[in-house]
C-alpha positions as CSV (number, residue, x, y, z in Angstrom):
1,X,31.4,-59.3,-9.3
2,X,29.6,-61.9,-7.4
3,X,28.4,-61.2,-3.4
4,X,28.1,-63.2,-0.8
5,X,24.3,-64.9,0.4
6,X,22.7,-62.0,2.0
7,X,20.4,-63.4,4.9
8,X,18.7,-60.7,6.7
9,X,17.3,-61.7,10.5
10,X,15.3,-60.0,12.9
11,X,12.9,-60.2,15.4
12,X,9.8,-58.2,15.6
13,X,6.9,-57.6,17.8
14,X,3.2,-58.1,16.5
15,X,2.8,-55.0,15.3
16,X,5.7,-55.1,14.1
17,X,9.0,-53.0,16.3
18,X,12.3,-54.1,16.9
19,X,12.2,-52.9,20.3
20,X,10.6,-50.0,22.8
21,X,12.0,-47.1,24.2
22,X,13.3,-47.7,26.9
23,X,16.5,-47.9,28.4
24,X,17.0,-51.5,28.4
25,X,17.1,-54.1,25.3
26,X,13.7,-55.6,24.8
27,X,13.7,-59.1,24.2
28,X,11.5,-60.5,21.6
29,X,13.0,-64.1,21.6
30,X,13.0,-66.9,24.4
31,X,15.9,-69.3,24.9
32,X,14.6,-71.6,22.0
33,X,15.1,-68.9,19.1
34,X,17.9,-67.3,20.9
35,X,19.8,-70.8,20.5
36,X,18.8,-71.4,16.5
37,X,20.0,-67.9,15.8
38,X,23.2,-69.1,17.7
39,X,23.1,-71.9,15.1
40,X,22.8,-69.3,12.7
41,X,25.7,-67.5,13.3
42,X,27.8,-70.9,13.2
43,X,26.8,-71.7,9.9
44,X,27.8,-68.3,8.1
45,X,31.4,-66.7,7.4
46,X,30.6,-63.1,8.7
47,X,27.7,-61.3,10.9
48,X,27.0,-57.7,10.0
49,X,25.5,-54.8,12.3
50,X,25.2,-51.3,11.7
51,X,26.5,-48.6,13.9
52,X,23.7,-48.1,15.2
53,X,23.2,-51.3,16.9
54,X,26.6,-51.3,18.0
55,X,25.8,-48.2,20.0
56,X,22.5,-48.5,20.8
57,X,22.7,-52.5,22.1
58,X,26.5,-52.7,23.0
59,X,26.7,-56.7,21.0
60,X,29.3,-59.2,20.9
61,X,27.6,-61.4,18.4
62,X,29.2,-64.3,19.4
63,X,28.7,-68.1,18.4
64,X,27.5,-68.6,22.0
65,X,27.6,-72.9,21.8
66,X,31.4,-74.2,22.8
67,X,30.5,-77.6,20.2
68,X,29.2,-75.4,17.8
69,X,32.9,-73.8,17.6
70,X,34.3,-76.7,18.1
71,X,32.3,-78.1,14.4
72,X,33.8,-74.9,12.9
73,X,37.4,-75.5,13.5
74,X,36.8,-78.9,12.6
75,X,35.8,-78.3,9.4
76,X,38.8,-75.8,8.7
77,X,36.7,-72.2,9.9
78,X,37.8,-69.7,12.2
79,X,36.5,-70.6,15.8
80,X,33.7,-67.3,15.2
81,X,32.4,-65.9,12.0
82,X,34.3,-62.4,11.1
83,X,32.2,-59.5,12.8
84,X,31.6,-56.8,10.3
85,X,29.8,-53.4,10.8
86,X,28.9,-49.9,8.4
87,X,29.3,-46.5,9.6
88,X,29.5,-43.7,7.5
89,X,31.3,-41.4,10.0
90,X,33.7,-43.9,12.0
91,X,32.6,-42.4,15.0
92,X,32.4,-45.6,17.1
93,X,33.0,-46.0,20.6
94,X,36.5,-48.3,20.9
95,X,35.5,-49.6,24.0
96,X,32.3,-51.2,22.8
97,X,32.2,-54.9,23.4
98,X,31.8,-55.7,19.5
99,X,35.8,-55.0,19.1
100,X,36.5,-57.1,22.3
101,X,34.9,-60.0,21.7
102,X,35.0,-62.7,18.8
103,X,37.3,-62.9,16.2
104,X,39.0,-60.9,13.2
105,X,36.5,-57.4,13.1
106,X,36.2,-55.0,10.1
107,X,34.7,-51.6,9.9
108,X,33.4,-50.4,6.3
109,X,33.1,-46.5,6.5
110,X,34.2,-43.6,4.1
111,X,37.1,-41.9,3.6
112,X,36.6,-39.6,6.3
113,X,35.1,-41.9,8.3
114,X,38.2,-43.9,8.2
115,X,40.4,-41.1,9.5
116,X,38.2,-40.7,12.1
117,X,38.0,-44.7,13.3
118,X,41.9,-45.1,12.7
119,X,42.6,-41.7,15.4
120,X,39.7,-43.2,18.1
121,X,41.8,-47.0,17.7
122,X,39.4,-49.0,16.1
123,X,40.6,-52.3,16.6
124,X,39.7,-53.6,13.2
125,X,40.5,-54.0,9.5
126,X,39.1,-50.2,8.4
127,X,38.2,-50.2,4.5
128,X,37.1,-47.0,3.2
129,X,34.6,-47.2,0.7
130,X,35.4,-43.5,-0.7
131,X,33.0,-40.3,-0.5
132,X,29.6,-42.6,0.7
133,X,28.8,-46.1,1.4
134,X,28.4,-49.0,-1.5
135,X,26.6,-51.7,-0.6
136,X,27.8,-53.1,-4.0
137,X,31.4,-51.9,-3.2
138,X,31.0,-53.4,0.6
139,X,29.9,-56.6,-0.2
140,X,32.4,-57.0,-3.4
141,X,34.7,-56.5,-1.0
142,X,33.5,-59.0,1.4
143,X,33.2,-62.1,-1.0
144,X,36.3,-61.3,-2.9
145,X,39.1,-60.4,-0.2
146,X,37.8,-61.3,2.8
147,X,36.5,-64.8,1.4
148,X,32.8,-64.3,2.6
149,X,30.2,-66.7,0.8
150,X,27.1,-66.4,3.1
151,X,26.9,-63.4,5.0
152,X,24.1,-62.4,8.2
153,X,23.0,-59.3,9.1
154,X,21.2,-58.5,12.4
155,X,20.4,-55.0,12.1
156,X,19.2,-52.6,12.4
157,X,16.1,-51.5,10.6
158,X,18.1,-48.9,8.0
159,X,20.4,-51.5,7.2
160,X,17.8,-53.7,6.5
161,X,15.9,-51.2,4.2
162,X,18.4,-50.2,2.5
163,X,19.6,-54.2,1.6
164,X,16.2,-55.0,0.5
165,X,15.8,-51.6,-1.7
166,X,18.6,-52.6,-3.5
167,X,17.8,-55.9,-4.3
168,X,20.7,-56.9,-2.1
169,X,19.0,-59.3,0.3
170,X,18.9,-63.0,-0.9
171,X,16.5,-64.2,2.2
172,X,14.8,-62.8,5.0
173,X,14.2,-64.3,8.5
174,X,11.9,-62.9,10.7
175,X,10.5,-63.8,14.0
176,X,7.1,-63.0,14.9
177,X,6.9,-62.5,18.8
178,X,3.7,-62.3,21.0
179,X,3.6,-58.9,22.3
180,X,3.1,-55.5,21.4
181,X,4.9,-52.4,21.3
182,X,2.5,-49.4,20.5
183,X,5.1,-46.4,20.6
184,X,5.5,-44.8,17.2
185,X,8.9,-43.8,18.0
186,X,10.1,-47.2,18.3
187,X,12.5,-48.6,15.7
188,X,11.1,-50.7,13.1
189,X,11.9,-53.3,11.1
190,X,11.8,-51.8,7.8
191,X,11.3,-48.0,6.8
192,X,10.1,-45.7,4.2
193,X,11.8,-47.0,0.4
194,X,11.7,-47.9,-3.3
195,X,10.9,-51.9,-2.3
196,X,10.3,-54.1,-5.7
197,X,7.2,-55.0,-6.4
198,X,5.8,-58.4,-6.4
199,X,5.1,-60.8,-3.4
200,X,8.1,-62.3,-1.9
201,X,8.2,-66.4,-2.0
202,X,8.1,-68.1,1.3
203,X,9.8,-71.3,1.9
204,X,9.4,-72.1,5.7
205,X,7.2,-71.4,8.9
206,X,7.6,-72.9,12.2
207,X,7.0,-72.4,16.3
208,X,10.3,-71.3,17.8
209,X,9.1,-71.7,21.3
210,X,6.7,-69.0,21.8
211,X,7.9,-67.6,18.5
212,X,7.1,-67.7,14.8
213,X,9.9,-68.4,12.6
214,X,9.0,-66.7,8.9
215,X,12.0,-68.0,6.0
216,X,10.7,-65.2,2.7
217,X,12.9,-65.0,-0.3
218,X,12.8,-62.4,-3.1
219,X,11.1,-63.0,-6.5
220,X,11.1,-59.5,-8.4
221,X,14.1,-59.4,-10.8
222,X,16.2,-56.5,-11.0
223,X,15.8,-53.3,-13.3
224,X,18.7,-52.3,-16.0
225,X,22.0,-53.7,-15.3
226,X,22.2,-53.9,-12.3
227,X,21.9,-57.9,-10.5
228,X,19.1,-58.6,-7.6
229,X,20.0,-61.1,-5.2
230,X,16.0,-62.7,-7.2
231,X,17.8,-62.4,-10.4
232,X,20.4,-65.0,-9.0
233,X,17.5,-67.1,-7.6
234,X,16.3,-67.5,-11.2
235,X,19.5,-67.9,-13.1
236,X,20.0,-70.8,-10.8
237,X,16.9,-72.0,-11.7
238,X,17.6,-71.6,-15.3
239,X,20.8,-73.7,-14.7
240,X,18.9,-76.7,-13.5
241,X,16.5,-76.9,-16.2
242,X,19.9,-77.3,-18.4
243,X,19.9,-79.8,-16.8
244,X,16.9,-81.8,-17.9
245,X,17.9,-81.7,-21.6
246,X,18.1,-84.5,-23.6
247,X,21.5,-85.1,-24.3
248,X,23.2,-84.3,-27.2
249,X,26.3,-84.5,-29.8
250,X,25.4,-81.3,-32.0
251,X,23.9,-78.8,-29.6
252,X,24.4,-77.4,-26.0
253,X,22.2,-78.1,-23.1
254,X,20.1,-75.0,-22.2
255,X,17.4,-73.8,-19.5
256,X,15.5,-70.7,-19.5
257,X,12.9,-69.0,-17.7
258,X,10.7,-65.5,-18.5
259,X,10.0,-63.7,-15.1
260,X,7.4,-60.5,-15.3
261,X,8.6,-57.6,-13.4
262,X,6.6,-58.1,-10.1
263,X,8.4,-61.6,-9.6
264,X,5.7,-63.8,-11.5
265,X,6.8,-66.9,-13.5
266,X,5.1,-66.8,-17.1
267,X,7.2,-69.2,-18.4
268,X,10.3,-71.8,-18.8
269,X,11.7,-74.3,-20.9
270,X,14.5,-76.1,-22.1
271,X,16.6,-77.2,-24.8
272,X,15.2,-80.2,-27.0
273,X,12.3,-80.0,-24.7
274,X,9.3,-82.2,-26.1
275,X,8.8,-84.1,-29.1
276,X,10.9,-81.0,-31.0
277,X,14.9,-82.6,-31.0
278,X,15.7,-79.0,-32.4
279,X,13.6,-76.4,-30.3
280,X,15.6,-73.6,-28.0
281,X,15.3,-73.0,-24.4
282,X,14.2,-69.6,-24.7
283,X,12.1,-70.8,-27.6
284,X,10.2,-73.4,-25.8
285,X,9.6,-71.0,-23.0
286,X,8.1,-68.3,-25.2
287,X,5.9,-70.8,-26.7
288,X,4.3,-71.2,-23.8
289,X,4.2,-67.4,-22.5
290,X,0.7,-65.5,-24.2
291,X,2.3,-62.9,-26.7
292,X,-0.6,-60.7,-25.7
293,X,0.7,-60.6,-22.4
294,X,1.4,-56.9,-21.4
295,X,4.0,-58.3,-18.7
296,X,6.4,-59.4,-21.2
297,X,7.1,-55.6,-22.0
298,X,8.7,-55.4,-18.7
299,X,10.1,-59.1,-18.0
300,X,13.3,-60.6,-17.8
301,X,14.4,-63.9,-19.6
302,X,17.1,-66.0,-18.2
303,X,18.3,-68.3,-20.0
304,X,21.9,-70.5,-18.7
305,X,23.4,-69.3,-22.2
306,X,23.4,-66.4,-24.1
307,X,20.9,-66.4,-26.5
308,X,21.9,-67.1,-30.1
309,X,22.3,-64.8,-32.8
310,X,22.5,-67.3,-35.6
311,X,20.9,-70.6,-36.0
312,X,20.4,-73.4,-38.9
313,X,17.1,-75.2,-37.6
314,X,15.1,-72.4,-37.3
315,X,14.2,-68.7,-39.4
316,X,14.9,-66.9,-36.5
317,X,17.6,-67.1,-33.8
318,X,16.6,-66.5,-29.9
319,X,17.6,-63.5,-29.7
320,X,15.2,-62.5,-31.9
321,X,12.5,-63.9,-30.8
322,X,13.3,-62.6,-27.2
323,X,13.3,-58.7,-28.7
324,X,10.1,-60.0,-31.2
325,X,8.3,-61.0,-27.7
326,X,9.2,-57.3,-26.4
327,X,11.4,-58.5,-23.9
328,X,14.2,-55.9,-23.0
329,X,15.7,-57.4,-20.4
330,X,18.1,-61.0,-20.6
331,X,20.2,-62.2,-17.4
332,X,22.5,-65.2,-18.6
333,X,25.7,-67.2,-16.8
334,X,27.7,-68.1,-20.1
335,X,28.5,-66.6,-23.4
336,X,28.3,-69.0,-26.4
337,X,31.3,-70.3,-26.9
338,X,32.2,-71.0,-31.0
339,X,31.9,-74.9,-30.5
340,X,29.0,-74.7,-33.3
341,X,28.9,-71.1,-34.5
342,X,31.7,-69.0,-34.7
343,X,31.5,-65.5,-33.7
344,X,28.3,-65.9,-32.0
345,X,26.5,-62.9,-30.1
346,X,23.3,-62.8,-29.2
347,X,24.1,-60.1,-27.1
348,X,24.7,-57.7,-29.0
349,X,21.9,-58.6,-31.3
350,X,20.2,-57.6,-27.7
351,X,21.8,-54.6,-27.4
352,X,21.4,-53.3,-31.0
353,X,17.8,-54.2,-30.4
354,X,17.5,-52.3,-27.3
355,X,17.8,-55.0,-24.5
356,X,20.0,-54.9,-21.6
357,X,21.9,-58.1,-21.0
358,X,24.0,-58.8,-17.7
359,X,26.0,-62.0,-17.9
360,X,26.4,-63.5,-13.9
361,X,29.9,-65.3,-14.4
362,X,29.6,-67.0,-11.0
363,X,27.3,-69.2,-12.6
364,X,29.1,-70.2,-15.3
365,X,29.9,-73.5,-14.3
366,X,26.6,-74.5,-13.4
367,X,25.7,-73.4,-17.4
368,X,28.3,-75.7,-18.6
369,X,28.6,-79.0,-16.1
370,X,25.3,-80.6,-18.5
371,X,27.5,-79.6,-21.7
372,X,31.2,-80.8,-20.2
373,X,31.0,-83.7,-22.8
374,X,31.1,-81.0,-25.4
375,X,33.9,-78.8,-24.0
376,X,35.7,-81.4,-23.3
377,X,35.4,-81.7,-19.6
């Protein structure tokens, strides 16, 4: 099931705390980033806290700028984004301004927790989750029922920990502020975890006022079947590199890229790529990749179409060649349709040769809008 965008934000002090001790909120930001996380907030369906905030920082996470409202009815949008929060035990206060304030609310707790929210008077959508919290089963929920496409969270540090753990963050922002705390028992930003390897890849830096504005987005592709919010990053990418293909009558337009476990690029290609009117995607990329390379043991190929099990033009089929360059991982957005081999599946090829293979439906379009003239579309 797809999920929404997961944009993580936060602000942290140089040495890197969400706040002090004390009995008062420490501000981080000035009125500069205050007002760009205001425009934040208006561009997303749904802002997400943990309980924790709730009762430790009493928010009403609010879209604060009246024309900035105003822009969201006008473009069909509720006047504020829905206000969602996480708490395993429902015990919330119902008095807390985050019910109050705003629009439409939803609590995501268990099943216990739910009893316990619905007898205190929550005043919001409660949807248990059963014995623990899902993440998956939270934010399934979110894009599919409640309509959510690009959801922001604001804290606090667990929440953040355990989104990025999971490979369930698609971008982080954090602000960089010019002080120090220097108390150890001050919440931080992120906690102890199993993070992914691999750097992640950053894509903006500016001044925010007195601030540093950081924009980092993950790179390291998931592990077995389960999708990373970088395994959707590089689908994507293998669905505009379908696009560069030569076009043609007799065979479909395809993009793929091999991705080493700690988020590195070795390779990418495309269909027809070249001077070679017959070459695969995921045959043109492995041509490029060194097959002494020990990362291909433990990289992912995507590739915008399942890898073929049978081919004329060539001895062996893609799927072959994938498991032949000890790849045991494939993430695709479109099973091969029988348009020019009937009963095609490279995927089980994969599986029989002992490679897992998710198949990311949401980006099934993107696969097939550079073949439409072949599906008739």
């Amino acid at each position: 099931m797809p999920y929404p965008y997961v944009l993580l934000s936060a602000a942290v002090s140089l040495d890197g705390y969400l706040d002090d001790t004390g009995p008062e909120r420490l501000l981080l930001s000035g009125p500069a980033d205050f007002d760009r996380v205001d425009e934040v907030r208006a561009s997303v369906d749904a802002i997400l806290v943990g309980a924790g905030t709730i009762r430790a920082d009493n928010p009403r996470l609010l879209v604060n700028s009246p024309e900035r409202r105003a822009a969201r009815v006008v473009d069909g949008l509720p006047e504020y984004p829905l206000k969602v929060t996480v708490s395993g035990s429902g015990d919330l206060d119902p008095a807390a301004r985050f019910w109050h304030t705003g629009g439409e609310k939803v609590l995501y707790t268990t099943d216990k927790g739910a009893e316990r929210a619905r007898a205190l008077g929550i005043a919001a959508d409660v949807v248990p989750l059963g014995d623990a919290l899902d993440w998956r089963r939270l934010l399934e929920h979110l894009h599919e029922v409640r309509g959510v496409r690009r959801l922001m969270v604001e804290g606090g540090g667990r929440i953040h920990t355990q989104l990025v753990t999971q490979g369930l963050a698609d971008e982080l922002q954090v602000v960089l502020a010019p002080l120090f705390v220097g108390d150890p028992d001050a919440p931080r930003l992120f906690g102890p975890g199993s993070y992914q390897g691999g750097r992640l890849r950053l894509v903006e830096t500016r001044p925010v006022g007195d601030v540093v504005l950081t924009r980092y987005k993950p790179t390291a592709p998931g592990t077995g079947a389960l999708p990373s919010a970088a395994d959707r990053h590089w689908l994507a990418l293998a669905c505009d590199l379908a696009g560069q293909c030569p076009p043609s009558e007799t065979a479909f337009s395809v993009g793929a890229v091999v991705v080493a476990a700690d988020g590195t690029e070795l390779a990418r290609g495309h269909s027809r790529e070249g001077d070679d009117p017959v070459v695969h995607a995921e045959e043109a990329a492995l041509a490029k990749a060194d097959p002494t390379d020990p990362r291909l043991a433990g990289a992912t190929v995507y590739s915008s179409l399942e890898p073929c099990a049978r081919r004329a033009s060539r001895p062996a089929p893609c799927a072959r060649l994938i498991l032949d360059a000890g790849v045991r991982r494939v993430v695709t957005a479109w099973r091969e349709p029988d348009t020019f081999v009937t009963g095609a599946d490279g995927s089980a090829v994969l599986a029989d040769g002992g490679a897992t293979v998710l198949v990311l439906p949401e980006f099934e379009q993107r696969a097939k809008a550079p073949n439409a003239h072949l599906l008739g579309g």
